[in-house]
Backbone bond lengths (Angstrom), bond angles and torsions (degrees), N, CA, C in turn:
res aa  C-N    CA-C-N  psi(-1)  N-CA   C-N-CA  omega(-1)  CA-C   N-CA-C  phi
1 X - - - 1.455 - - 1.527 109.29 -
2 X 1.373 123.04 154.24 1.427 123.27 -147.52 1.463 70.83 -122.57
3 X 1.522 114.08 126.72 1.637 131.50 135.10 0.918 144.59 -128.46
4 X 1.380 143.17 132.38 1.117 156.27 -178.84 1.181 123.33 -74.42
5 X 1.623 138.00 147.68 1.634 121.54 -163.98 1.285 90.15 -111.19
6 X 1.656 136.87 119.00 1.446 134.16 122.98 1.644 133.62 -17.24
7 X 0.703 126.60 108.09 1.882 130.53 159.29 1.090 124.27 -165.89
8 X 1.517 90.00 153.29 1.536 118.65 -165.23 1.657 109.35 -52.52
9 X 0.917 120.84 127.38 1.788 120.21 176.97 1.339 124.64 -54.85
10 X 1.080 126.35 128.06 1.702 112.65 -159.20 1.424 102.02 -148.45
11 X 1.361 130.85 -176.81 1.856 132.21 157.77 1.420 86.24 -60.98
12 X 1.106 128.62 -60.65 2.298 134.90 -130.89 1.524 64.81 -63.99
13 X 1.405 152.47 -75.77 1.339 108.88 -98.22 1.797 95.01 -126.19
14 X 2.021 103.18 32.61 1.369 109.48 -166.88 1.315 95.21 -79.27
15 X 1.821 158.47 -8.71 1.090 157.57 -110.87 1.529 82.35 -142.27
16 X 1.639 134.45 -34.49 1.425 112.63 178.43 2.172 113.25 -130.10
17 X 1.736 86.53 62.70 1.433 108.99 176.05 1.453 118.11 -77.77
18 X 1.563 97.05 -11.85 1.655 100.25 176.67 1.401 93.57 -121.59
19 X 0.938 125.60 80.99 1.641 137.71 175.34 1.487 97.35 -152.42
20 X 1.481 110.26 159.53 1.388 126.54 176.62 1.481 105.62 -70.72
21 X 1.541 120.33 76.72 1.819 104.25 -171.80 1.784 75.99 -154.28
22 X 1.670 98.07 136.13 1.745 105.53 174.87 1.287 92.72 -85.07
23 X 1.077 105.09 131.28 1.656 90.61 158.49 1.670 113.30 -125.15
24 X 1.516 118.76 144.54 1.641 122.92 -164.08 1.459 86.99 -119.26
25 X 1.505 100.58 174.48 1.675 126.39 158.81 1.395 119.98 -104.17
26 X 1.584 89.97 -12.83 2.291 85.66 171.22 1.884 83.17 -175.11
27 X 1.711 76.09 136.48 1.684 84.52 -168.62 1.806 113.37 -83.76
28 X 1.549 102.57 -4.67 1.543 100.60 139.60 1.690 149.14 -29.10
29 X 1.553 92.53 -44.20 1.361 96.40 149.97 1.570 150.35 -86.46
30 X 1.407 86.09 19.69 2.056 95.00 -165.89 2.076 82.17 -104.55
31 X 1.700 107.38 106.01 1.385 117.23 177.26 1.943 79.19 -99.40
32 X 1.397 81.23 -157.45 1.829 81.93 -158.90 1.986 77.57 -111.40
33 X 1.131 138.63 -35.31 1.350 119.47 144.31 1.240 130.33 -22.64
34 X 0.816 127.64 -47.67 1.968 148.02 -154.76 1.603 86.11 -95.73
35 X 1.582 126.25 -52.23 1.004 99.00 176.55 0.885 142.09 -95.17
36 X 1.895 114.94 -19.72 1.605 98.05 164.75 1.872 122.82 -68.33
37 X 1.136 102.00 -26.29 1.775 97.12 170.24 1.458 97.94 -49.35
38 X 1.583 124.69 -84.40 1.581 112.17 179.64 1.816 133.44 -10.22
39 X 1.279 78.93 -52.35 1.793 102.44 -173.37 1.601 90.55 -73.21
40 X 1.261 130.01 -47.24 1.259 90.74 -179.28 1.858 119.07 -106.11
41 X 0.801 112.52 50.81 1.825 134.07 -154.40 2.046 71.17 -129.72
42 X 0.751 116.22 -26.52 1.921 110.09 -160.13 1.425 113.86 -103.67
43 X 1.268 111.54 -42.08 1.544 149.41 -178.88 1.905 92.22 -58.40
44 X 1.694 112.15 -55.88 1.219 111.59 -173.98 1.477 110.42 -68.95
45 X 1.298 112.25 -50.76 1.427 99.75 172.26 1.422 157.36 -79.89
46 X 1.376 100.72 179.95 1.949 80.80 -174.04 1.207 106.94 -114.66
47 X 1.187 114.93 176.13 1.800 125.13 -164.03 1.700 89.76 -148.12
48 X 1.541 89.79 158.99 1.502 112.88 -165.20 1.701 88.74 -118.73
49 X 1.808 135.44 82.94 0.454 142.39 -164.40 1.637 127.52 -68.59
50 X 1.559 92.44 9.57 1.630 106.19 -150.44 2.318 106.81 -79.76
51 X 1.335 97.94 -34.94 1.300 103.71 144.13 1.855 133.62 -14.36
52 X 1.209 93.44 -47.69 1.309 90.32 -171.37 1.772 112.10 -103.26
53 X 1.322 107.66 -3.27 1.420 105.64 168.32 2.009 108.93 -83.29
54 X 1.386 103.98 162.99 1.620 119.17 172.69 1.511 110.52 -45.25
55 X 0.762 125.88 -68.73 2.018 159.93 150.73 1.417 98.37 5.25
56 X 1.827 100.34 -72.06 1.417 78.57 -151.40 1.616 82.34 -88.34
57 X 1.282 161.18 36.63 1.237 141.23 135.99 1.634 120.06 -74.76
58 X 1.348 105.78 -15.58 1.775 116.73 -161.22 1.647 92.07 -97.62
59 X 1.281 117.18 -17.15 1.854 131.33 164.10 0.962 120.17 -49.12
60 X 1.580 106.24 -63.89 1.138 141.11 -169.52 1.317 106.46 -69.18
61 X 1.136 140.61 -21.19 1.658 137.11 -131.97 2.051 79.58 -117.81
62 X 1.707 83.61 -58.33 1.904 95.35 -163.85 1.215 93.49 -58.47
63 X 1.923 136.81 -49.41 1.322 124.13 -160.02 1.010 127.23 -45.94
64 X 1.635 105.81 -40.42 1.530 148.03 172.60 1.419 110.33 -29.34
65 X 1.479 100.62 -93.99 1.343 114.66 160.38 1.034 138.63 -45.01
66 X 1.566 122.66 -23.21 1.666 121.30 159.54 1.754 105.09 -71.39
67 X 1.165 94.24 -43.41 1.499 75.75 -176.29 1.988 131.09 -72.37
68 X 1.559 103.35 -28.28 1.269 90.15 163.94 1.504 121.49 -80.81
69 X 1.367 124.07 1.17 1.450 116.32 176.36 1.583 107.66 -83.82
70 X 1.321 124.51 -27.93 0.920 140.82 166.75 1.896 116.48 -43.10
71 X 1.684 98.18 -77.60 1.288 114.00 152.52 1.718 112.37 -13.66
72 X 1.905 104.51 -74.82 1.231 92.59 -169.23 1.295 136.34 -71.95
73 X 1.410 106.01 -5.27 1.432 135.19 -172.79 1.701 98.79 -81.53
74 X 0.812 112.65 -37.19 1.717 114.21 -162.76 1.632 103.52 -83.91
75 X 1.719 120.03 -37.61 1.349 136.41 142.15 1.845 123.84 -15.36
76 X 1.499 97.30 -65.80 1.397 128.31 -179.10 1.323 112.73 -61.46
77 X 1.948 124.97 -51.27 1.106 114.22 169.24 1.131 115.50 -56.87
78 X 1.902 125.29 -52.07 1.098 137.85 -175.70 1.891 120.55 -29.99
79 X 1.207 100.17 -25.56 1.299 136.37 168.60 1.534 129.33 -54.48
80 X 1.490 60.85 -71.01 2.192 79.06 -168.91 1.401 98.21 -95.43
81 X 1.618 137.62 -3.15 1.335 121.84 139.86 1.065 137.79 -43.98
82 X 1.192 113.80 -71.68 1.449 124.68 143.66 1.761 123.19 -10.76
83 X 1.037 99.23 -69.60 1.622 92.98 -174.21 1.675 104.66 -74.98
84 X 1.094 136.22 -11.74 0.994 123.45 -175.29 1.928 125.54 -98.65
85 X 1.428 72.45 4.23 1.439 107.83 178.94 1.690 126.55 62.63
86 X 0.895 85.43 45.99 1.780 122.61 160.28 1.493 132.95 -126.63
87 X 1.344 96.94 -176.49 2.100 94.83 -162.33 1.728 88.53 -109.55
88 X 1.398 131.42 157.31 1.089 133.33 143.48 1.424 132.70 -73.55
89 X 0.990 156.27 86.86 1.791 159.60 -171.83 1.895 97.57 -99.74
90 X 1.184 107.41 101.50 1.589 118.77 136.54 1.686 91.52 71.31
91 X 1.266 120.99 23.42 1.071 141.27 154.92 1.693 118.73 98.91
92 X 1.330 91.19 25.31 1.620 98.67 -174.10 1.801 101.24 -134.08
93 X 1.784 110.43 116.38 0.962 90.36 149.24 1.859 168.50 -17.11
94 X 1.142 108.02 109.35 1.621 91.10 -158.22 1.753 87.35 -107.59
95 X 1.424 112.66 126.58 1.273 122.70 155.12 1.519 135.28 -52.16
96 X 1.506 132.73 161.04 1.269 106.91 178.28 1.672 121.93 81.46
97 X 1.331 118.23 4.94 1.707 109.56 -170.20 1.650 98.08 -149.26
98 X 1.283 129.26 131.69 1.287 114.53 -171.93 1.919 78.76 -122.05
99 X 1.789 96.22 177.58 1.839 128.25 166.89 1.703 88.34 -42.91
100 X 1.102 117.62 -75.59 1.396 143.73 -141.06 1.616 110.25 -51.06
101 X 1.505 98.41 -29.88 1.694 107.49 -167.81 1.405 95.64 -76.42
């Protein structure tokens, strides 16, 4: 038998909004209209199930973190270009160019 999980709408559960899950603001409104249209509004579509494996959270976590170290790294040259009296370009010191020019 094919079911679908009900819950209440919340922050926790904004990360699986594209998952097969109805979600309401008061379960007052789930008539048995409301839900078989839903149920089959869900049935038609597809989901990118990849969410719910380890993987793609441990992706997500490293992408994360490469990218703001990155960020801060690119900051840092931005920095020490400058004082060294050069320009930063695409994350590599460029010789030859001071603040001043």
């Amino acid at each position: 038998m094919r079911s679908i999980p009900i819950v209440k709408k919340s922050f926790h559960m904004v990360a699986f909004r594209d998952l097969p899950i109805l979600f309401t603001e008061d379960y007052t409104e789930l008539s048995k209209a409301y839900l078989e249209k839903e149920y089959n509004r869900i049935l038609n579509t597809s989901y990118d199930f990849s969410r719910l494996h380890f993987s793609y959270w441990r992706d997500y976590i490293l992408k994360t973190k490469l990218e703001r170290n990155r960020l801060s790294l690119k900051g840092c040259l931005t920095g020490f270009g400058s004082w060294v009296g050069g320009i930063v370009e695409n994350n590599k010191v460029i010789k030859g160019h001071t603040r001043d020019r």
